[in-house]
C-alpha positions as CSV (number, residue, x, y, z in Angstrom):
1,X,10.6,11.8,7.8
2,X,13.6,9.6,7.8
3,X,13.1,6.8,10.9
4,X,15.1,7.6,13.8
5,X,17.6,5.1,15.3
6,X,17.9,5.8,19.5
7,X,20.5,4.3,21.6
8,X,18.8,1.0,21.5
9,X,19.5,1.0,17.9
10,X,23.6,0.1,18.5
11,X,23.6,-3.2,20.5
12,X,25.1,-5.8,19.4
13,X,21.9,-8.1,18.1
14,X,20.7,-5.4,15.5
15,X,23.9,-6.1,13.9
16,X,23.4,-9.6,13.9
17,X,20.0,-9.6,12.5
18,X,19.9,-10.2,8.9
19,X,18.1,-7.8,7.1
20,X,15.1,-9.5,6.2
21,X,14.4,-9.9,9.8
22,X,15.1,-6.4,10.7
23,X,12.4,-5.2,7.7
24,X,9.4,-5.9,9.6
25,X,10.4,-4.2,13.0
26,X,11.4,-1.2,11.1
27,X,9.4,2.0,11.0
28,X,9.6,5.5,9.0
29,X,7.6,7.7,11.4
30,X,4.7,6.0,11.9
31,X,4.4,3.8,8.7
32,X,6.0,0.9,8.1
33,X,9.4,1.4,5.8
34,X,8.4,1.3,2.3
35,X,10.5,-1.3,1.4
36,X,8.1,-4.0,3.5
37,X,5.2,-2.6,1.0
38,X,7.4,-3.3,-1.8
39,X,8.2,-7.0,-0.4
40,X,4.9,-7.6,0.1
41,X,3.7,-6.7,-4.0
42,X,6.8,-8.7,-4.7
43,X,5.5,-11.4,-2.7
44,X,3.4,-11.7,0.3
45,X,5.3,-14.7,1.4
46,X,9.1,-14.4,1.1
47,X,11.9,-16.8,2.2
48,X,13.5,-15.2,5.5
49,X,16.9,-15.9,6.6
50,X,17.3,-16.7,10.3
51,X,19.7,-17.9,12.5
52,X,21.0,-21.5,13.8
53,X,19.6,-22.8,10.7
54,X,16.5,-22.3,10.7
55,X,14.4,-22.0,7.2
56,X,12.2,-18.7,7.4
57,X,9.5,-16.9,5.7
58,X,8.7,-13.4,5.7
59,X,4.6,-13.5,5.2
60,X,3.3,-9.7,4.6
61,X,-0.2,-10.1,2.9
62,X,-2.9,-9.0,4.5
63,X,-5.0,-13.0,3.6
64,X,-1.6,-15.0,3.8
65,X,-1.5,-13.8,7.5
66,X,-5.0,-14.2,8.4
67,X,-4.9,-17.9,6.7
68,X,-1.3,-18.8,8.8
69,X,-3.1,-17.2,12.4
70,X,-6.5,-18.9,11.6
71,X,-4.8,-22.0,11.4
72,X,-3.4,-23.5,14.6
73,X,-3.8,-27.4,13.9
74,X,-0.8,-26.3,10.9
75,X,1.0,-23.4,12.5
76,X,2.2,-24.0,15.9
77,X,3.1,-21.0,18.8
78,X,4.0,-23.5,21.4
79,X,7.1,-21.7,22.5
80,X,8.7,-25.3,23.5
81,X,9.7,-24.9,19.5
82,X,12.2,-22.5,20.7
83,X,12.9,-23.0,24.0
84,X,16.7,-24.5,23.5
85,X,17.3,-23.4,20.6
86,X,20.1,-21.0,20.8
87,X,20.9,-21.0,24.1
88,X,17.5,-20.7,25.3
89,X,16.7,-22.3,28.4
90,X,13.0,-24.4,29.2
91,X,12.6,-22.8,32.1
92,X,12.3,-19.1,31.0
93,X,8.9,-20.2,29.0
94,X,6.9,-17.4,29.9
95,X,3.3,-19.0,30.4
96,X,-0.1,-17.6,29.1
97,X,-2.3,-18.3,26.1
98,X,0.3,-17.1,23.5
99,X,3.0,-19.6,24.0
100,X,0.3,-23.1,23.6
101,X,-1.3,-24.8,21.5
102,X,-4.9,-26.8,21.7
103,X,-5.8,-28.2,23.6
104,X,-4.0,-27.1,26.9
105,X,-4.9,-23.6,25.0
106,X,-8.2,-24.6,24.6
107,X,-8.4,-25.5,28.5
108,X,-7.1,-22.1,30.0
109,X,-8.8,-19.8,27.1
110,X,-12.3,-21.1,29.0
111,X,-10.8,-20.0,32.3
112,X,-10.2,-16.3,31.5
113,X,-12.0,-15.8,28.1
114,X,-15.5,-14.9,29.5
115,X,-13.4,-12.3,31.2
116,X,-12.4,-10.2,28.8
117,X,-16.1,-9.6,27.2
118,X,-16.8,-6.0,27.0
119,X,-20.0,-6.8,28.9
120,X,-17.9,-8.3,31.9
121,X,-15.3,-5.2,31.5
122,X,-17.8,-2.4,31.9
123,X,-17.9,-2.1,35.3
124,X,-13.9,-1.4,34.8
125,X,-15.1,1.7,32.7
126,X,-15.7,4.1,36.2
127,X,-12.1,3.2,37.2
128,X,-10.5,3.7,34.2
129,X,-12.2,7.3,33.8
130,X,-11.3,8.1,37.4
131,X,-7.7,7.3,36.7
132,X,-7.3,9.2,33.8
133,X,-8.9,12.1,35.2
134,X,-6.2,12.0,38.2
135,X,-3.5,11.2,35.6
136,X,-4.4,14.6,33.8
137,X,-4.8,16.6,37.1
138,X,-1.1,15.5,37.7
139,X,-0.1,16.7,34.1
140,X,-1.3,20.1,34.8
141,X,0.6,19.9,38.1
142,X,3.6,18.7,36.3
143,X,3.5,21.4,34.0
144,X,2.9,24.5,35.9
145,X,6.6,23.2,37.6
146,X,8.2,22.5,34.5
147,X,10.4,26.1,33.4
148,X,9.3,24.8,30.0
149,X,5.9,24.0,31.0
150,X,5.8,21.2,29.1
151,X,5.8,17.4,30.6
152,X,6.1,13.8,29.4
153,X,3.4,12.4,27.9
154,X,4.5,8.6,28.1
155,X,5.5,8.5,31.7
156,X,2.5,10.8,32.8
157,X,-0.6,9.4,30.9
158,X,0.3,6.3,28.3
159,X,2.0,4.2,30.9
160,X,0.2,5.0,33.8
161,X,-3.2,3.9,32.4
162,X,-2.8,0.7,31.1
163,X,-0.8,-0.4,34.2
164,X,-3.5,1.3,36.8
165,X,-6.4,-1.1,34.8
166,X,-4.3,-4.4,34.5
167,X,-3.8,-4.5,38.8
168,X,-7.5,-3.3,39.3
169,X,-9.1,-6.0,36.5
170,X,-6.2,-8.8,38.4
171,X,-7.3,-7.8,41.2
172,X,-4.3,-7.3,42.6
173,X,-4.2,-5.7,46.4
174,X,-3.6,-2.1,46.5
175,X,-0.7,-1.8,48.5
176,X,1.1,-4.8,46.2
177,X,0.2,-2.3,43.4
178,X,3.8,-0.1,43.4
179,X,5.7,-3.8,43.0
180,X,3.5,-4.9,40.4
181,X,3.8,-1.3,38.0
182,X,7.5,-1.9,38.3
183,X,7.2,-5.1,36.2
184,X,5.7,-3.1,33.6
185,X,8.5,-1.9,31.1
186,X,9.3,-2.8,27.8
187,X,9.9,-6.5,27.9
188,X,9.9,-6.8,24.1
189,X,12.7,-5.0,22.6
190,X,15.0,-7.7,20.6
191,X,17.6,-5.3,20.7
192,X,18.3,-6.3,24.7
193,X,19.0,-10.1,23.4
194,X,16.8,-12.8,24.0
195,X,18.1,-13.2,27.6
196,X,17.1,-9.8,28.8
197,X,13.2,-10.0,27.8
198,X,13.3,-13.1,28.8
199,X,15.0,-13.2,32.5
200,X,12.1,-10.0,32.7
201,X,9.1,-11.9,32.2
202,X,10.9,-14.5,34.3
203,X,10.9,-12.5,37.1
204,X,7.2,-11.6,36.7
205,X,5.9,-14.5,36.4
206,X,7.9,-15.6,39.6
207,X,6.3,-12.3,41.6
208,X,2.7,-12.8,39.7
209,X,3.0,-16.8,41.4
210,X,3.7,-15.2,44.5
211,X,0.0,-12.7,44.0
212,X,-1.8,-15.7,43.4
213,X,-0.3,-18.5,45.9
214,X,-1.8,-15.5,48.7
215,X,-5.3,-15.4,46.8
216,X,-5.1,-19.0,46.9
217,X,-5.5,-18.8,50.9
218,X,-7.6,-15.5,50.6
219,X,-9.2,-14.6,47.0
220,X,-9.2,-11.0,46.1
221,X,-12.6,-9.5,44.2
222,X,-10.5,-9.6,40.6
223,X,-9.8,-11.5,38.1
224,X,-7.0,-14.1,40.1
225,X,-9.7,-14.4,42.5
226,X,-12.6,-15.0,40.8
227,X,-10.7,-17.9,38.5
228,X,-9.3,-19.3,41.5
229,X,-13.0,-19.7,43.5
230,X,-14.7,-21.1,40.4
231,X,-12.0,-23.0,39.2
232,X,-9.1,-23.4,41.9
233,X,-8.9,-27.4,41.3
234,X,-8.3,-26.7,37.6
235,X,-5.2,-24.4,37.6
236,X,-2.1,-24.4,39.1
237,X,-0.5,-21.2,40.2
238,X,2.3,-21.2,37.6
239,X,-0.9,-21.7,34.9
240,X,-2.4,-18.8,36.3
241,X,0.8,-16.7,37.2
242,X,1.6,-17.5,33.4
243,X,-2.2,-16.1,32.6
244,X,-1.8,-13.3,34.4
245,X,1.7,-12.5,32.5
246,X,0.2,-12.7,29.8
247,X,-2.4,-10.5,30.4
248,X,0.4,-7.8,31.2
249,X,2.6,-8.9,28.4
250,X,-0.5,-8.3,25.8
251,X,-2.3,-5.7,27.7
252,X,0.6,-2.9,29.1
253,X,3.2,-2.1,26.4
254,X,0.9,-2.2,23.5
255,X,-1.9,-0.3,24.7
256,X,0.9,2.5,26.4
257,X,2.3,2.8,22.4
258,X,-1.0,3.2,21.3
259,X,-1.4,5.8,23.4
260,X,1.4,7.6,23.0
261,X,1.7,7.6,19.3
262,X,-1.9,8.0,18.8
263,X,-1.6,11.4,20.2
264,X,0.9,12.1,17.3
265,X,-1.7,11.0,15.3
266,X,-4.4,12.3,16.0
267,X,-2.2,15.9,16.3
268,X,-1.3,15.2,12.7
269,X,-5.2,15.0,11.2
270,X,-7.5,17.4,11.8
271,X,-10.6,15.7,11.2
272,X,-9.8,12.8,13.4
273,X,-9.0,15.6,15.9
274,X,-12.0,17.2,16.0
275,X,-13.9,13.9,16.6
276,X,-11.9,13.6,19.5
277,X,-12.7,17.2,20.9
278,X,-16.7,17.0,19.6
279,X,-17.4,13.5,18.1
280,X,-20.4,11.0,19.5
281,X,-19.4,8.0,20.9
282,X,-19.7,5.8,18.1
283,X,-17.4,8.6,15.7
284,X,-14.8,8.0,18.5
285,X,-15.4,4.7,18.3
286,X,-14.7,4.6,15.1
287,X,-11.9,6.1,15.0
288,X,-10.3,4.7,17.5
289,X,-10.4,1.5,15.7
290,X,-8.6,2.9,12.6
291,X,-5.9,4.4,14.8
292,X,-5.6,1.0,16.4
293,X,-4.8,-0.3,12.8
294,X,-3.2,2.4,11.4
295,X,-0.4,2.1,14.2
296,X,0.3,-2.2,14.6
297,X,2.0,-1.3,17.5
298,X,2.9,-4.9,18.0
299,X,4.5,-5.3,14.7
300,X,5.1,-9.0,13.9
301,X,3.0,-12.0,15.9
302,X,4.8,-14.2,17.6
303,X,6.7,-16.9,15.4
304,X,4.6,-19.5,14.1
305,X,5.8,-23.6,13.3
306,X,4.8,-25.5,10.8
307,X,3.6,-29.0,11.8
308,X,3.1,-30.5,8.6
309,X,4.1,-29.5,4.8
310,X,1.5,-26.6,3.9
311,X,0.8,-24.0,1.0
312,X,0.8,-20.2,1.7
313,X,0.6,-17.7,-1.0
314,X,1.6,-19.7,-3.9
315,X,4.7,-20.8,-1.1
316,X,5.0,-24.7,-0.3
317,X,6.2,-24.2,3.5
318,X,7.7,-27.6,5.0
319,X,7.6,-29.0,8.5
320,X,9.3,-27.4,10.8
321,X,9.6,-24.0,9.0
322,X,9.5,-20.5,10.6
323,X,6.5,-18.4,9.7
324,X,7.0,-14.5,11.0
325,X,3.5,-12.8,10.2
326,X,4.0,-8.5,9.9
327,X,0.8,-7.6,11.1
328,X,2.0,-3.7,10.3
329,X,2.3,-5.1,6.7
330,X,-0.8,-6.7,6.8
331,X,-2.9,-4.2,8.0
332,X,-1.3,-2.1,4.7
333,X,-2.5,-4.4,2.4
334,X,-4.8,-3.1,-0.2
335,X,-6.8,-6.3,0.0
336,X,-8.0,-4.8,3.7
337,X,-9.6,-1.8,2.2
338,X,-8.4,1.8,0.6
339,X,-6.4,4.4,1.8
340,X,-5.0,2.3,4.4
341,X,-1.6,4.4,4.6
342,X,-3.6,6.9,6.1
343,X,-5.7,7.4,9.6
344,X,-9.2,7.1,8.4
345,X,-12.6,8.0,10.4
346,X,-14.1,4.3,9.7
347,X,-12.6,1.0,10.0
348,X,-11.1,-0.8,7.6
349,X,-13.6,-2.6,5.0
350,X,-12.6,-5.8,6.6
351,X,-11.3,-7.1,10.2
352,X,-7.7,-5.6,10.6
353,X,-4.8,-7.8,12.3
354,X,-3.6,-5.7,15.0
355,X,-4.5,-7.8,17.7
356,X,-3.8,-11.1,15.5
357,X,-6.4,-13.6,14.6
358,X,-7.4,-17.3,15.1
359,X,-7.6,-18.9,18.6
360,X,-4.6,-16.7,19.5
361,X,-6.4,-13.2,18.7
362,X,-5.8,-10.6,21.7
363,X,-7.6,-11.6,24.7
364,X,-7.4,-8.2,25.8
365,X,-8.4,-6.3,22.5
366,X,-11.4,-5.3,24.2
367,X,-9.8,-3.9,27.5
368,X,-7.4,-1.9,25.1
369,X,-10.3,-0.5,23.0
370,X,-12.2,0.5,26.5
371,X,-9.1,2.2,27.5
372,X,-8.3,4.6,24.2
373,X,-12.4,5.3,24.0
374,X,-11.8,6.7,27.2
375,X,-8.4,8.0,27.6
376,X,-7.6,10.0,24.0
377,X,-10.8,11.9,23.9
378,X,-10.8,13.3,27.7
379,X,-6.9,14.2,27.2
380,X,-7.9,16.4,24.1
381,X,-11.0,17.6,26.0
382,X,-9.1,18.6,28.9
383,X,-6.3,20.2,26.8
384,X,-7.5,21.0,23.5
385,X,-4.1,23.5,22.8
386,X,-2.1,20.3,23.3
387,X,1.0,20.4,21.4
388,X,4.4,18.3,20.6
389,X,7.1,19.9,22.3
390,X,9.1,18.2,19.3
391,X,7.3,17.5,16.0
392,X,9.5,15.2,15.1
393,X,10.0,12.2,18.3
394,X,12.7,10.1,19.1
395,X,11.0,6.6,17.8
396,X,12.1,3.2,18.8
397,X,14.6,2.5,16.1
398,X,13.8,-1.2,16.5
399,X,11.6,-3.1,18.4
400,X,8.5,-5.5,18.0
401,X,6.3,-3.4,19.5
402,X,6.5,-0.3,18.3
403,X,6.6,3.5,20.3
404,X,8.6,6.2,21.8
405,X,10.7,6.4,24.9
406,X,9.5,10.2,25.7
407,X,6.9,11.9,24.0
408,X,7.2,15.9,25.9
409,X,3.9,17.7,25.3
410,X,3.1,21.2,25.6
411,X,-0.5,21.2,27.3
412,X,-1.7,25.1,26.4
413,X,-0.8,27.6,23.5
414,X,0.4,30.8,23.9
415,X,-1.8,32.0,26.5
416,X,0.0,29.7,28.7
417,X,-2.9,28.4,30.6
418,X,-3.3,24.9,32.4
């Protein structure tokens, strides 16, 4: 299956991008293209042309990555590096953990980090089930009025979700709840231009400041509210606006991909299937981590800076060099394990990459594992017939994290019964 290239796929920055950059963010179905598995045996670090003069490199190995993430005192994410460069203005930095370095890092990690413990999330886990079971009522509602009978899976279940547990683990009031789901779209796609992404999360952060100046003056019983009565002299609101973006940035998209093209998945194997429909906990479990690896729905991490003169894969990298990590190439890498082009039923031998690694691994990795442990098995539960309307989806022809736009669904087989 050829990778398809939707609308997105003809503005004007994909043909700008060289193509070394565009390698990583392509996909061929759900694999990465093969020519990022032949770059990677090649090399796992190779020189990457980039813009305004800039010296790149591509790093696709599965150890070169770990060793460039594990290693913030060498490789820098402190987004100031490219604020300016380009035409990209200070003030659009977009806040949270992913954009400093230690030890302002270091300092707001401690605010929300005990946070995102599974312990501390598992009182989330009742919310989460109840929303999923209203989001599949509504699919069968949606489907008995559909002349097709068939309704879309990423507007009805993947997006929903995600969204629905970010405002109730913020904390944020229910009737602010409508404003806040609008933020979440696809903030990510480098095919809108820097600006557009950029003015997006500009605008969140701007309404997120807003949600947490008013729990200033009266705390909520989440997560803004909770920081702010433990530790209200140690935060501004713009730090915990920024937090709370990045909570969303991390924590909506990514899991909402997952989702979506787990379901494509899981369709396509039926042994993974059937431990969805019949499998204990810890088989789905399992699973589930696999298909979190399997995907890299967040395809590259964000750009890392070398501070000093450094050696990578056989590759001297000097100061001020470029570093773009492939986690989807990474987590490919026979030194992770075997049959790694494949969904397996165990995880990988060693710690996959798809939520990163080092000081700026995934704060919410756990959230997102809480929410497809509950979500993917109870859809296939409740539908077991459940069916692509198209077997062949309308992928994101380029973007850094990874999905489809629609994904229509047929919920029952022949019989025709919701």
């Amino acid at each position: 299956m050829g990778h398809r290239v939707g609308a997105r796929a003809h503005g004007s920055l994909l043909n700008r991008l060289p193509a070394a950059l565009r390698l990583p963010l392509l996909r061929d179905g759900l694999d990465p293209v093969p020519d990022l598995g032949v770059v990677r045996e090649r090399s796992p670090v190779s020189p990457l042309s980039l813009p305004f003069g800039l010296r790149g490199w591509l790093v696709t190995g599965y150890q070169e990555t770990r060793r460039v993430l594990a290693d913030a005192d060498t490789f820098s994410s402190d987004f100031a590096h490219l604020a300016g460069t380009g035409g990209i203005a200070t003030d659009h930095r977009p806040g949270g953990l992913g954009f400093v370095d230690p030890p302002d890092h270091t300092r707001l990690r401690r605010l929300i980090g005990p946070e995102f413990t599974m312990r501390r999330l598992a009182p989330l886990a009742p919310f989460i089930e109840g929303v999923v079971h209203e989001q599949l009522q509504k699919m069968g509602h949606a489907a008995r009025r559909d002349p097709e009978g068939s309704v879309d899976l990423v507007q009805s279940f993947a997006m929903p979700i995600p969204a629905l547990a970010i405002s109730a683990l913020l904390g944020i009031e229910p009737q602010e709840r409508e404003e806040f789901l609008a933020l979440c779209a696809a903030r990510f796609s480098v095919l809108e231009g820097i600006g557009g992404p950029l003015g997006s999360i500009s605008q969140s952060l701007n309404h997120l400041a807003g949600i947490v100046a008013r729990q200033r003056v009266h705390p909520g019983d989440g997560l803004l509210g909770r920081i702010l009565v433990e530790h209200g002299d140690e935060v501004t609101d713009l730090e915990l606006a920024g937090l709370a973006n990045g909570v969303l940035t991390g924590g909506f998209e990514s899991t909402a991909s997952t989702l979506a093209l787990g379901v494509i998945a899981l369709l396509r194997d039926a042994e993974a299937h059937e431990v969805m429909l019949s499998g204990s906990p810890d088989a789905i479990a399992a699973v589930v981590e696999d298909l979190i690896r399997y995907l890299s729905v967040v395809q590259v991490a964000f750009p890392r800076y070398a501070r000093r003169r450094a050696e990578v894969g056989g590759v001297t990298v000097e100061t001020g060099d470029v570093l773009v990590c492939s986690l989807s190439g990474a987590n490919r890498d026979p030194h992770l394990g075997t049959g790694l082009d494949a969904l397996r039923l165990s995880p990988a031998e060693m710690s996959h990459l798809a939520f990163g690694h080092g000081v700026h691994r995934c704060l919410g990795a756990e959230l997102a594992r809480l929410e497809l442990r509950i979500a993917l098995p109870a859809l296939f539960r409740r539908y077991p017939e459940l069916q692509l309307v198209d077997d062949h989806p309308s992928y994101r022809g380029l973007s850094v994290v990874y999905g489809v736009e629609q994904l229509p669904v047929k919920l029952t087989g022949a019989a025709g019964r919701v």
